[in-house]
N, C-alpha and C positions, 0 to 999 in steps of 0.2 A: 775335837777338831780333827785328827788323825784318822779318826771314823768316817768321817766325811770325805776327807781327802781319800781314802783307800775307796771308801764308795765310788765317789767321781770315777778315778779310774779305772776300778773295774767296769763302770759304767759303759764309758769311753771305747776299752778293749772288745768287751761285747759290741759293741754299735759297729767297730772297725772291723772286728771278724765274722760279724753279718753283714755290714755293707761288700764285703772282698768275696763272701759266696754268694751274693744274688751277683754278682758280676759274674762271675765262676759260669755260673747258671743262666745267666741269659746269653754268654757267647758262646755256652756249649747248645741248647736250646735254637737260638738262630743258625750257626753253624747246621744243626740237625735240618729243620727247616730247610736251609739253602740248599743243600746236597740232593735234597729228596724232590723237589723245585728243580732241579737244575737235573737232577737224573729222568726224571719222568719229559721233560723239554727234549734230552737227547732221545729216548727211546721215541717221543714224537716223531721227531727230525730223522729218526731209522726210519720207522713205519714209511716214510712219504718217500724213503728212498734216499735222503743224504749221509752223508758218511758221519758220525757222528763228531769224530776230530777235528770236521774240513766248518763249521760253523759254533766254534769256539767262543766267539763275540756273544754271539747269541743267547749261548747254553749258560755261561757265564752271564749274562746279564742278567739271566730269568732270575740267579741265584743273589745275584747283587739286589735288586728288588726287592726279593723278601726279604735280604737281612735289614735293608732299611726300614723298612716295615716293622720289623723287630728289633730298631734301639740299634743296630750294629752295623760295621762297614765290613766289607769283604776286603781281606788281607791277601788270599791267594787265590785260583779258583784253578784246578787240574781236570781236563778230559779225557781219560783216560781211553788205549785203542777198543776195549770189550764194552765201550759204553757206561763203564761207572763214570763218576764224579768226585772228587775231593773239593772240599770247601773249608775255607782256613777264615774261623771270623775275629773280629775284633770289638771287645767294648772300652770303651773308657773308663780307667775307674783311677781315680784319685791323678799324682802325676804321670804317671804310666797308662798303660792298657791291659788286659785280659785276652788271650788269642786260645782258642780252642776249635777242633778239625772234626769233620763230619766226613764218611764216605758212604754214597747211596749208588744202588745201579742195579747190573746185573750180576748175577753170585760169580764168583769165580771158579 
């Protein structure tokens, strides 16, 4: 009976420390996603001649999109002045959340 009972548990531990990294992994994953979305939006919004700071809504929402797209909400979103991006995503996982940060752009 003690056998079973140690089984269960490990069982259990396994399941919970595989469900906490596909979460790990899907809001680093989206996060990636959003930045690389949301950086290639501003390097558009350069090309056409806008400043890439001055249309923050914008650049930011391309990124918000995907993460929804991908299981995730956008927690922060940064435009930075040289045109990169910072994207801060969030999954849910159990009572809490998983938050993991992407940055795509131009090199510095």
């Amino acid at each position: 009976m003690a056998v079973v009972a140690l089984v269960a548990l490990a069982t259990a531990a396994v399941g919970t420390t595989g469900a906490a990294l596909h979460a790990r992994s899907a809001a680093q994953s989206a996060a990636d996603l959003g930045a690389l979305a949301a950086a290639y939006e501003a390097r558009d919004l350069r090309a056409m001649g806008v400043e890439a700071t001055k249309p923050h809504a914008q650049v930011c929402g391309r990124a918000r999109t995907v993460l929804t797209r991908n299981g995730a909400r956008l927690h922060r979103c940064e435009v930075h002045r040289d045109g990169s991006v910072t994207v801060e995503s969030a999954v849910t996982w159990g009572p809490g959340e998983v938050c993991r940060t992407a940055r795509a752009g131009t090199a510095p």
